[in-house]
N, CA, C and O atoms as a Maestro MAE file, in Angstrom:
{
 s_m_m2io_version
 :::
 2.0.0
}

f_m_ct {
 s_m_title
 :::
 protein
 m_atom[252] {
  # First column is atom index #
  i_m_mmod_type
  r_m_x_coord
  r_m_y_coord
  r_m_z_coord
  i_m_residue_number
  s_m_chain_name
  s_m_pdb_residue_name
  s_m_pdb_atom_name
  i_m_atomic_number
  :::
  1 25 15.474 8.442 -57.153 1 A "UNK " " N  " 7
  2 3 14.167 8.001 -56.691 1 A "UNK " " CA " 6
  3 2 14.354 7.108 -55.466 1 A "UNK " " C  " 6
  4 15 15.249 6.272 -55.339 1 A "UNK " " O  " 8
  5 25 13.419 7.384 -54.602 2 A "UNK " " N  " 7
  6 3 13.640 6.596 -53.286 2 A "UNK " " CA " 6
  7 2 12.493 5.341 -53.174 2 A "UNK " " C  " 6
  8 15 11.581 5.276 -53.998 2 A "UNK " " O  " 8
  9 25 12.600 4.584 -52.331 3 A "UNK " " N  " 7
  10 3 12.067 3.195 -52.143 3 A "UNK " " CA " 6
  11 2 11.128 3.499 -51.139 3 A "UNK " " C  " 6
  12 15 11.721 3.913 -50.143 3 A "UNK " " O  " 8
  13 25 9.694 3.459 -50.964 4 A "UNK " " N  " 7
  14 3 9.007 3.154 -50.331 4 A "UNK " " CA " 6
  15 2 8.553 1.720 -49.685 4 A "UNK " " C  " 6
  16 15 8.286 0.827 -50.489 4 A "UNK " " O  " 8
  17 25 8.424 1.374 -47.955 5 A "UNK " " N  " 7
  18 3 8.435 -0.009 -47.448 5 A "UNK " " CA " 6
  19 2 7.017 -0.120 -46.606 5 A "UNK " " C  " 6
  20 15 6.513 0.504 -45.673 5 A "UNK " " O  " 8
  21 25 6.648 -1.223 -47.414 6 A "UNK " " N  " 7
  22 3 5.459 -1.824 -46.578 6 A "UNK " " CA " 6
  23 2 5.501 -3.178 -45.480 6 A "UNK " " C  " 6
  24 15 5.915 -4.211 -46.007 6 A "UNK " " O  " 8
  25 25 5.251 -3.247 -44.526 7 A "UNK " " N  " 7
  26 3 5.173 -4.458 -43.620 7 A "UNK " " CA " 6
  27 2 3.419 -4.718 -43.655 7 A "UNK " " C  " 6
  28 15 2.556 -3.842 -43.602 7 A "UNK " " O  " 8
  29 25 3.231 -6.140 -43.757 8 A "UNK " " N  " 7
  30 3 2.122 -5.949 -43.490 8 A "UNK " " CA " 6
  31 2 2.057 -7.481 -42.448 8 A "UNK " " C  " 6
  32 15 2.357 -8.554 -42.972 8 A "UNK " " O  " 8
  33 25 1.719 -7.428 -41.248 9 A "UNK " " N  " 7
  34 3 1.122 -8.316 -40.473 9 A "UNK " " CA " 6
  35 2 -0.057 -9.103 -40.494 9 A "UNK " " C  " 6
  36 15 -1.174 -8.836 -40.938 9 A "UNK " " O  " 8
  37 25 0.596 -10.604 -39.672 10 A "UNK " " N  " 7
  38 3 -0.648 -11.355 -39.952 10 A "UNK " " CA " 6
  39 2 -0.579 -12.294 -39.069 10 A "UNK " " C  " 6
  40 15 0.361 -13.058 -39.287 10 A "UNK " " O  " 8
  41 25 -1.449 -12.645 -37.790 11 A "UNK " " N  " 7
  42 3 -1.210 -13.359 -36.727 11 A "UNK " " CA " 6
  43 2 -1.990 -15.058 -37.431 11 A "UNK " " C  " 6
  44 15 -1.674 -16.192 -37.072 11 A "UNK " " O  " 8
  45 25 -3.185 -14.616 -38.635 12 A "UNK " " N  " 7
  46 3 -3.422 -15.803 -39.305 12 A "UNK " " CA " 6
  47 2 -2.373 -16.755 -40.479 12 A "UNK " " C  " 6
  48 15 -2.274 -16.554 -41.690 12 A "UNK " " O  " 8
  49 25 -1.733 -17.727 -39.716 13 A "UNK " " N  " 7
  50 3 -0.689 -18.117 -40.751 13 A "UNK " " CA " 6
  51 2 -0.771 -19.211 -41.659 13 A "UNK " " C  " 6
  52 15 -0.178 -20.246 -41.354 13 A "UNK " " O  " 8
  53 25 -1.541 -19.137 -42.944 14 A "UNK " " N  " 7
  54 3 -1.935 -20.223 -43.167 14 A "UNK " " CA " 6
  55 2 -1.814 -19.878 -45.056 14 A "UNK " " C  " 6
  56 15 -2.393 -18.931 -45.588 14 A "UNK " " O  " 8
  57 25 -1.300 -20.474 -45.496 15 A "UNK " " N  " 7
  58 3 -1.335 -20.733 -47.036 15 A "UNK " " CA " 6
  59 2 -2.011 -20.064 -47.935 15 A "UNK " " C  " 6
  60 15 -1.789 -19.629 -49.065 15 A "UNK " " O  " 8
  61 25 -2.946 -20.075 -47.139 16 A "UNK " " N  " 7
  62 3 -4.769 -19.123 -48.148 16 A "UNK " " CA " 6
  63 2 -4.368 -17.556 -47.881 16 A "UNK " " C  " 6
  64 15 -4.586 -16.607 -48.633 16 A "UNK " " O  " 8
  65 25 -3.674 -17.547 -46.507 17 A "UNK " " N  " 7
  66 3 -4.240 -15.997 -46.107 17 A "UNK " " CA " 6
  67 2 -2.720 -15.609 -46.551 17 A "UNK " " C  " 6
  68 15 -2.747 -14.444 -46.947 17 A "UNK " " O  " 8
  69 25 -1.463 -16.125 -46.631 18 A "UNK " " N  " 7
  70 3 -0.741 -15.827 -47.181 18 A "UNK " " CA " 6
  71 2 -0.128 -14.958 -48.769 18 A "UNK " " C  " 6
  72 15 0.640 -14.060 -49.114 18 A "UNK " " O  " 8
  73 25 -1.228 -16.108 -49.426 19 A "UNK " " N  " 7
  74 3 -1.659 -15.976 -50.554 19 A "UNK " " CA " 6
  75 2 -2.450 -14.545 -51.086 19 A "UNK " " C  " 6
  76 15 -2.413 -13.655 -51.936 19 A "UNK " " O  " 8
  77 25 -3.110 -14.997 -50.026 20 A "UNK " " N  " 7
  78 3 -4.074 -13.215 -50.391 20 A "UNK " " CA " 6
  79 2 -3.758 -12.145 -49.876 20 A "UNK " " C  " 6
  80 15 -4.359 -11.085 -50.053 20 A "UNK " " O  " 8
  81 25 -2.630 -12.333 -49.077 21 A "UNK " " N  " 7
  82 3 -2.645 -11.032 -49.000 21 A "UNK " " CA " 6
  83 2 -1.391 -11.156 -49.638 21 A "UNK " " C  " 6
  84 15 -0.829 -10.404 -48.842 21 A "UNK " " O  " 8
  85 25 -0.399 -11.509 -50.485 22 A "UNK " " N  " 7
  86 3 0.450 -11.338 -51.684 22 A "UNK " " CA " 6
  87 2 0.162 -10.902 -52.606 22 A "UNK " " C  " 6
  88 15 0.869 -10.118 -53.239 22 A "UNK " " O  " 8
  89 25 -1.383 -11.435 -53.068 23 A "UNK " " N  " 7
  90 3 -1.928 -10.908 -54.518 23 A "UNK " " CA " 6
  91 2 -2.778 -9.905 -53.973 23 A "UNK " " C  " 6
  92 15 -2.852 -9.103 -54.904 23 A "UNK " " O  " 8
  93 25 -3.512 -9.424 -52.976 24 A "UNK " " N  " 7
  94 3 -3.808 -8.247 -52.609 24 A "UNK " " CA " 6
  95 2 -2.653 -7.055 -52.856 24 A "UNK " " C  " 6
  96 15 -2.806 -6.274 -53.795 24 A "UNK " " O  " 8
  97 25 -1.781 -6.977 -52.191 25 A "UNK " " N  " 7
  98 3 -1.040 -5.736 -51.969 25 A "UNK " " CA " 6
  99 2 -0.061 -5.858 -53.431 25 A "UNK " " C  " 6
  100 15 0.717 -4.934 -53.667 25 A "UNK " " O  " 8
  101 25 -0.150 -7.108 -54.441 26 A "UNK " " N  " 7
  102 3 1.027 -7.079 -55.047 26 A "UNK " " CA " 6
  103 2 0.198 -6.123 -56.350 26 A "UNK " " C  " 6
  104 15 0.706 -5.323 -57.136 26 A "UNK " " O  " 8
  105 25 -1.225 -6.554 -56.218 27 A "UNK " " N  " 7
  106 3 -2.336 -5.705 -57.233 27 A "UNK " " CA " 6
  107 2 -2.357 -4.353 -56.844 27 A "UNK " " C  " 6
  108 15 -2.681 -3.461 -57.628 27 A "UNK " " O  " 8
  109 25 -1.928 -4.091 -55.320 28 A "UNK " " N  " 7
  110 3 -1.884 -2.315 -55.588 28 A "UNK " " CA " 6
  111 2 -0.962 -2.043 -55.737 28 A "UNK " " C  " 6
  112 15 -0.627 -1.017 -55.146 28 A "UNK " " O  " 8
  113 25 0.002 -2.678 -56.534 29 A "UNK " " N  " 7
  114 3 1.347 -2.085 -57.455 29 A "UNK " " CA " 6
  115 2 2.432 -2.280 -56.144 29 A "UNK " " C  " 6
  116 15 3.372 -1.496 -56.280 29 A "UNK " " O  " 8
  117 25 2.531 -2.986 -55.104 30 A "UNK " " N  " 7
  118 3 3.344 -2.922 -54.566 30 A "UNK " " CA " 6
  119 2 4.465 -4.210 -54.901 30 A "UNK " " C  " 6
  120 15 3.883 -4.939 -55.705 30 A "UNK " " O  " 8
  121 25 5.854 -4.780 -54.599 31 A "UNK " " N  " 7
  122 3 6.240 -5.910 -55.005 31 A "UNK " " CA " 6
  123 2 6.506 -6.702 -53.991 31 A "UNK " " C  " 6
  124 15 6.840 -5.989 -53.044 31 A "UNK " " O  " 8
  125 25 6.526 -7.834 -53.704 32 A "UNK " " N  " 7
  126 3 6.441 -8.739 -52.742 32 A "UNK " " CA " 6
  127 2 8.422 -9.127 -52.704 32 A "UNK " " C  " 6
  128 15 9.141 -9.755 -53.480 32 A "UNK " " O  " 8
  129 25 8.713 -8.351 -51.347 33 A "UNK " " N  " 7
  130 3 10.505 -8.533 -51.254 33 A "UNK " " CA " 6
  131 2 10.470 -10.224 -50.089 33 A "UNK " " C  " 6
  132 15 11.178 -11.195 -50.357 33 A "UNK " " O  " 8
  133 25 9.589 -10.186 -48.982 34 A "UNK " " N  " 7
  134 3 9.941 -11.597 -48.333 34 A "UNK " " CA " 6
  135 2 8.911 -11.528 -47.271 34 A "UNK " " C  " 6
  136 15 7.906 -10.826 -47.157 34 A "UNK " " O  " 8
  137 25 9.516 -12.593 -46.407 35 A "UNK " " N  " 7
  138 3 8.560 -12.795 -45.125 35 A "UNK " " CA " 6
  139 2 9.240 -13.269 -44.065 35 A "UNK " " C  " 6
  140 15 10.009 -14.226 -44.140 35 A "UNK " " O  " 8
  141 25 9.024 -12.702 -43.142 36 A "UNK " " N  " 7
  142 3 9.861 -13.249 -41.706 36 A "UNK " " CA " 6
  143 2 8.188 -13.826 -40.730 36 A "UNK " " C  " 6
  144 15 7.153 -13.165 -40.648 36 A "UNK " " O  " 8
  145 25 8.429 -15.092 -40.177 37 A "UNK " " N  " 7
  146 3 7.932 -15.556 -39.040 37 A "UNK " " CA " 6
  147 2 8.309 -15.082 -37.718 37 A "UNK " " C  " 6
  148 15 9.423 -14.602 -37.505 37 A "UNK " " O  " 8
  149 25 7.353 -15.209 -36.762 38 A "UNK " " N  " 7
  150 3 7.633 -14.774 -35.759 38 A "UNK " " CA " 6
  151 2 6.865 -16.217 -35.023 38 A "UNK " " C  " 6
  152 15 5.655 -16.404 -35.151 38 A "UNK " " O  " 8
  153 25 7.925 -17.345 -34.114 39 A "UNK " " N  " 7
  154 3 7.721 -18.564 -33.578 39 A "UNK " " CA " 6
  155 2 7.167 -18.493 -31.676 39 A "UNK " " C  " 6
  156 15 7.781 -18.041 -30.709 39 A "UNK " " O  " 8
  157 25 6.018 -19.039 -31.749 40 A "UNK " " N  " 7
  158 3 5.995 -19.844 -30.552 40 A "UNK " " CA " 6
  159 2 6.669 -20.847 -30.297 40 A "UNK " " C  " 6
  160 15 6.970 -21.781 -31.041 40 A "UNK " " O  " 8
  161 25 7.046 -20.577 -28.695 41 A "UNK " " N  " 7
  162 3 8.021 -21.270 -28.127 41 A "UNK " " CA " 6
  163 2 8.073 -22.855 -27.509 41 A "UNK " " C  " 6
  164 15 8.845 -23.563 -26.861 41 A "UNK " " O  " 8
  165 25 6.560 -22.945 -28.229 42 A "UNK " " N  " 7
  166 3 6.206 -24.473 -27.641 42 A "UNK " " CA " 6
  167 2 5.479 -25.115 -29.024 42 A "UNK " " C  " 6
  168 15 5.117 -26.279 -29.195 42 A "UNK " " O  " 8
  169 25 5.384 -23.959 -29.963 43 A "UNK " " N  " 7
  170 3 4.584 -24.485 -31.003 43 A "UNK " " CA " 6
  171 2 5.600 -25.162 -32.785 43 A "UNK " " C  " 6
  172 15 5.344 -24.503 -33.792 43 A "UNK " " O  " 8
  173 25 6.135 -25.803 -32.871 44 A "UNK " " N  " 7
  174 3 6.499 -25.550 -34.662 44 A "UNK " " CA " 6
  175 2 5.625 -24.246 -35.652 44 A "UNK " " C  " 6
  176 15 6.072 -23.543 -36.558 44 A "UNK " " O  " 8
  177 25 4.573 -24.282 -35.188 45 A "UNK " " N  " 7
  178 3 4.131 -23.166 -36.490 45 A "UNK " " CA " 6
  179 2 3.980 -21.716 -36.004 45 A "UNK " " C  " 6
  180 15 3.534 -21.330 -34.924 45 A "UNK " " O  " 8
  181 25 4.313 -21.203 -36.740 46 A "UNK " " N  " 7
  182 3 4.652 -19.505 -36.743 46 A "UNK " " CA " 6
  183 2 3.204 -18.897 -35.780 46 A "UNK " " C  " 6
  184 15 2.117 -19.323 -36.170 46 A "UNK " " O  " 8
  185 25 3.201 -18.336 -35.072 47 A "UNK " " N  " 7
  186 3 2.360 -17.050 -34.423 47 A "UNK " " CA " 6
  187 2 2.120 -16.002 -35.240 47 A "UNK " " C  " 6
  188 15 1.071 -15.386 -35.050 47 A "UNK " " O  " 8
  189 25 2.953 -15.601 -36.236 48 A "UNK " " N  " 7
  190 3 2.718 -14.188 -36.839 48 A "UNK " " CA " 6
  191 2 3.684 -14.503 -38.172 48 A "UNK " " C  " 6
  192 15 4.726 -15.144 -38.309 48 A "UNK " " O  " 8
  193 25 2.744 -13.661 -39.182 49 A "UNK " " N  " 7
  194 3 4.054 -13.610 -40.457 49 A "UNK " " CA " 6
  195 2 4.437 -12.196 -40.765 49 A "UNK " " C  " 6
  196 15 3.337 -11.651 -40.853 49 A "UNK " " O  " 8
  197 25 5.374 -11.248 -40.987 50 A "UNK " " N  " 7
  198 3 5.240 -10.104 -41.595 50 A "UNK " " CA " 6
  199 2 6.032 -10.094 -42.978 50 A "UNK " " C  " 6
  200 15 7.164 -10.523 -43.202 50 A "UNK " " O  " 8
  201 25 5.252 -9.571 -43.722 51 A "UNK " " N  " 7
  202 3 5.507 -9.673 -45.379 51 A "UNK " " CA " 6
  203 2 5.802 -8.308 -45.841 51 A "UNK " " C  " 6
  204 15 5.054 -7.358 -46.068 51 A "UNK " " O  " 8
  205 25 6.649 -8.400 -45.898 52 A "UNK " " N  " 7
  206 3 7.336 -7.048 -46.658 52 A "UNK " " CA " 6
  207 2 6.913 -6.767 -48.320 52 A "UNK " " C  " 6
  208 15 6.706 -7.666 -49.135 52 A "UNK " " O  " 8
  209 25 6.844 -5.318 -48.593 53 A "UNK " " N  " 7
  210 3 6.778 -5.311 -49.965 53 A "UNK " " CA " 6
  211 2 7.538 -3.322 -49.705 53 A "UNK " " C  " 6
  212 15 7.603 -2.456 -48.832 53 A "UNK " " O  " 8
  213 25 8.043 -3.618 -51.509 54 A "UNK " " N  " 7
  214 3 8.301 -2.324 -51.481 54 A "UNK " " CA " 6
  215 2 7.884 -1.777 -53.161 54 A "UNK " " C  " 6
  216 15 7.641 -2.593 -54.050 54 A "UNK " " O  " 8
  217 25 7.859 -0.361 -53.368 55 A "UNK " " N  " 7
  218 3 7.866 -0.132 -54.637 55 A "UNK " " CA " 6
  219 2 8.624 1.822 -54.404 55 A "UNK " " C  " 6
  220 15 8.624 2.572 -53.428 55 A "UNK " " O  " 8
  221 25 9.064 1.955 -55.575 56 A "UNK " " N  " 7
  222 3 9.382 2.896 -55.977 56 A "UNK " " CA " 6
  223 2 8.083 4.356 -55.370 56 A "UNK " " C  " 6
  224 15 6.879 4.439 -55.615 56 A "UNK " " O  " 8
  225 25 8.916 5.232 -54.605 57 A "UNK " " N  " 7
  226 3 7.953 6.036 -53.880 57 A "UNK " " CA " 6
  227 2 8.269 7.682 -55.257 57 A "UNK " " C  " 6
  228 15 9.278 8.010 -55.882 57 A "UNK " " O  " 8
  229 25 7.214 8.135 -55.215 58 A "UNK " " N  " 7
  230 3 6.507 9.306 -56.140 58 A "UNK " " CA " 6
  231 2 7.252 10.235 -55.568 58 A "UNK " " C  " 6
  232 15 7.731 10.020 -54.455 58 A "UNK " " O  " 8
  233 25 7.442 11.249 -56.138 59 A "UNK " " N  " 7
  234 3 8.228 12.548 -55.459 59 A "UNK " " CA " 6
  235 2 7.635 13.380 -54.446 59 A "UNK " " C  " 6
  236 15 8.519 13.940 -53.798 59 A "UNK " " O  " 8
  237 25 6.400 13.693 -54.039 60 A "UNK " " N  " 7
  238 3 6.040 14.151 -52.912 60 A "UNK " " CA " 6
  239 2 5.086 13.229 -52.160 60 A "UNK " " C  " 6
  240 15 4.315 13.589 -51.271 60 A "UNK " " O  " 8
  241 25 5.232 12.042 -52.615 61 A "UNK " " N  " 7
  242 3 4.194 11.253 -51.443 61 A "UNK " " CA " 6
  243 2 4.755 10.854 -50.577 61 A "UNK " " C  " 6
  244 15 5.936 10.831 -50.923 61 A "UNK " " O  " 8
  245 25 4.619 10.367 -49.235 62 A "UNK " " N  " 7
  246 3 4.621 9.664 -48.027 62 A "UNK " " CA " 6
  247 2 4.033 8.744 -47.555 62 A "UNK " " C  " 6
  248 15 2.816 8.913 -47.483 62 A "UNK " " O  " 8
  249 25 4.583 7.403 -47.035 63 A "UNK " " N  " 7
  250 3 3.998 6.798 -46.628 63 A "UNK " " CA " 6
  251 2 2.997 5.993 -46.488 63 A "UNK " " C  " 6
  252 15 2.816 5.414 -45.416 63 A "UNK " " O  " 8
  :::
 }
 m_bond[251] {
  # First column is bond index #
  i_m_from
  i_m_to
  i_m_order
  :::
  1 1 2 1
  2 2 3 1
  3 3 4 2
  4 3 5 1
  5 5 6 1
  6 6 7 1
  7 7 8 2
  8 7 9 1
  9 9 10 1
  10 10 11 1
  11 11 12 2
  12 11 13 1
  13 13 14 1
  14 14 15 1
  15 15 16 2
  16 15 17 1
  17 17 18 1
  18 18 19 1
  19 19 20 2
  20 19 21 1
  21 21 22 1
  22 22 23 1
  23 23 24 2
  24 23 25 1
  25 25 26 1
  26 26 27 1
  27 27 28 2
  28 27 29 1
  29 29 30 1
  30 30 31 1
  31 31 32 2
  32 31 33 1
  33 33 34 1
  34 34 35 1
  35 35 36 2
  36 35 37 1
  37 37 38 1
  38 38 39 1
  39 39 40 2
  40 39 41 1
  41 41 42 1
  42 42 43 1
  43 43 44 2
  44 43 45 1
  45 45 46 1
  46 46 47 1
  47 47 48 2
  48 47 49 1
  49 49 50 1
  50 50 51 1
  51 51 52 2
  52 51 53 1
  53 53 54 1
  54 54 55 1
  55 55 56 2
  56 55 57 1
  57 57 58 1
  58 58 59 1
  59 59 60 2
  60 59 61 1
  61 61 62 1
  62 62 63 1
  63 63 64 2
  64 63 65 1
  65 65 66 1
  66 66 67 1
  67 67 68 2
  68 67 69 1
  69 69 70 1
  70 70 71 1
  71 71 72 2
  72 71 73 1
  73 73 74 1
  74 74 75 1
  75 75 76 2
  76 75 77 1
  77 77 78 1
  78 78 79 1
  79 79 80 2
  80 79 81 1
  81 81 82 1
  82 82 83 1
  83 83 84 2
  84 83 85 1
  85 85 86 1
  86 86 87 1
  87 87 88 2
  88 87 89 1
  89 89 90 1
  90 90 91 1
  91 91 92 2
  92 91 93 1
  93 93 94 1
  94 94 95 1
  95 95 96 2
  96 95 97 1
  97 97 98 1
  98 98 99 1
  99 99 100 2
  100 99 101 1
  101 101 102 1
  102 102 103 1
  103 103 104 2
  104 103 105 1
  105 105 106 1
  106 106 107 1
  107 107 108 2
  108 107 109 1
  109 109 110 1
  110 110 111 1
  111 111 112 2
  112 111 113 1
  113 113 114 1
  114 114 115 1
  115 115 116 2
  116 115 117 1
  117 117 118 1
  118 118 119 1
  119 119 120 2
  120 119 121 1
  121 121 122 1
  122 122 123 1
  123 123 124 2
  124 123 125 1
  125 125 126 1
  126 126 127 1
  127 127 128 2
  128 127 129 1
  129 129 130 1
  130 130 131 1
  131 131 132 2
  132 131 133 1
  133 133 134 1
  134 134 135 1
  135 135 136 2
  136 135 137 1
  137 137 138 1
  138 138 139 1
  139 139 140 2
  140 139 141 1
  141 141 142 1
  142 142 143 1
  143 143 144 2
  144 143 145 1
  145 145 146 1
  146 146 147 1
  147 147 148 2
  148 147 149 1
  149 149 150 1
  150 150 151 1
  151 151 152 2
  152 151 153 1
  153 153 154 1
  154 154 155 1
  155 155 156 2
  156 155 157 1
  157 157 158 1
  158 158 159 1
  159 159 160 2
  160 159 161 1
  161 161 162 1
  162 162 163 1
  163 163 164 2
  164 163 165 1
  165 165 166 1
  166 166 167 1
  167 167 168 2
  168 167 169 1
  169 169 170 1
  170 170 171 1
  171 171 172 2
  172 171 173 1
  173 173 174 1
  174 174 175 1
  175 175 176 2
  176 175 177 1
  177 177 178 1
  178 178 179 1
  179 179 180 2
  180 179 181 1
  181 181 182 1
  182 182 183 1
  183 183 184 2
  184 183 185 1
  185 185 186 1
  186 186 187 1
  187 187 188 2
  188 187 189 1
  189 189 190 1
  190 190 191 1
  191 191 192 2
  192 191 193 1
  193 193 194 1
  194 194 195 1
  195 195 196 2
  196 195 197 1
  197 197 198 1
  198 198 199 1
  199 199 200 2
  200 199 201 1
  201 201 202 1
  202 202 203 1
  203 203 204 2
  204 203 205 1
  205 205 206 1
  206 206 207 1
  207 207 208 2
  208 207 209 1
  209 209 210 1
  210 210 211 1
  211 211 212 2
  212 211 213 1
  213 213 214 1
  214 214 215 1
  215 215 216 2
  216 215 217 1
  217 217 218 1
  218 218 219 1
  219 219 220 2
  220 219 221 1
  221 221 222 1
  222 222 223 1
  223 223 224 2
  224 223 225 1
  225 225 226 1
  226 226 227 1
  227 227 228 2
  228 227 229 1
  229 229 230 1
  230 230 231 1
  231 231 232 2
  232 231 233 1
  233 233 234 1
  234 234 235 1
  235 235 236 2
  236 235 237 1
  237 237 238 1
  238 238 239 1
  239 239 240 2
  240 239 241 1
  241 241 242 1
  242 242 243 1
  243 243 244 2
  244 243 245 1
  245 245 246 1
  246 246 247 1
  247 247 248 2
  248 247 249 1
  249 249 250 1
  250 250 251 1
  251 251 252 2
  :::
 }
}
């Protein structure tokens, strides 16, 4: 069985929206693997977060 990968972007970086969209995508059966920031160069706080999730992919689905 192969691994299906989700990125999901978010230029809003803030605790709440973090949050929801963890328990959003983690409720459509997906699992929450991490998160990478993406930094402004003049700022301490992140510009963008992308949150990875993956789950076990079905035998003829895609994507």
């Amino acid at each position: 069985m192969s691994t299906e990968y989700r990125y999901v972007e978010t230029s809003y970086v803030t605790d709440e929206e973090l949050t929801r969209l963890v328990n959003e995508w983690t409720a459509k059966g997906w699992r929450y693997e991490g998160m990478q920031f993406a930094m402004r160069e003049a700022s301490k706080r992140p510009a963008m977060a992308f949150l990875l999730f993956i789950r076990p992919r079905d035998g003829g689905e895609t994507g």
